[in-house]
N, C-alpha and C positions, 0 to 999 in steps of 0.2 A: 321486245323492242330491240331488232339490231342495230349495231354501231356497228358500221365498216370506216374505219381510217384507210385512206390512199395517199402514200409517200410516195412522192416523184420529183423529179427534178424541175426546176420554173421551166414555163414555156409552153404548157396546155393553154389550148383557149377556153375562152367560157365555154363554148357549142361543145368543146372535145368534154368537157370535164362535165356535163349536161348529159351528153352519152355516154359517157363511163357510168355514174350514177343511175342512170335509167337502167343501165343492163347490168347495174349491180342487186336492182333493186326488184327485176323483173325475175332474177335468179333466184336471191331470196323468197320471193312469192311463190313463185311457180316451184322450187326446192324444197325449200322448210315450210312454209306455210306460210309465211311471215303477211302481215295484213299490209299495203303499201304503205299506209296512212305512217305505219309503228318504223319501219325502215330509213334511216339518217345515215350519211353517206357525209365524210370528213377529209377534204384535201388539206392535206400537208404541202407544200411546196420548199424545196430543202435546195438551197443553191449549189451547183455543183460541188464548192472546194470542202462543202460539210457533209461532203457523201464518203463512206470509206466501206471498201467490201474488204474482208480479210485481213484489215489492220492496214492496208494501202490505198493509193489515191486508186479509185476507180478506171481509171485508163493506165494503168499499169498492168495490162494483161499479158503473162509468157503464154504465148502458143509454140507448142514443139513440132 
């Protein structure tokens, strides 16, 4: 029975986050074996200012 969680930032639509799910679930089956029925697929939605990569706000990127 997979659980897949998907954290992303708000602003998928239903239809996007419908097809994230199908082809998460298509992979599962078609990869591991996984039976579809057993396959659960978990959005998060996490508002920007509570997103941090590397201890910084996430648009704080140095490019050299």
């Amino acid at each position: 029975m997979p659980v897949v969680t998907v954290n992303f930032h708000e602003g998928r639509t239903k239809e996007q986050k419908r097809e994230i799910a199908e082809r998460i679930t298509e992979a599962l089956v078609s990869v591991a074996g996984s039976k579809r029925h057993a396959v659960s697929v978990i959005f998060n939605n996490v508002i920007r200012e509570d997103f941090v990569i590397g201890g910084a706000d996430e648009y704080r990127v140095d490019i050299d």
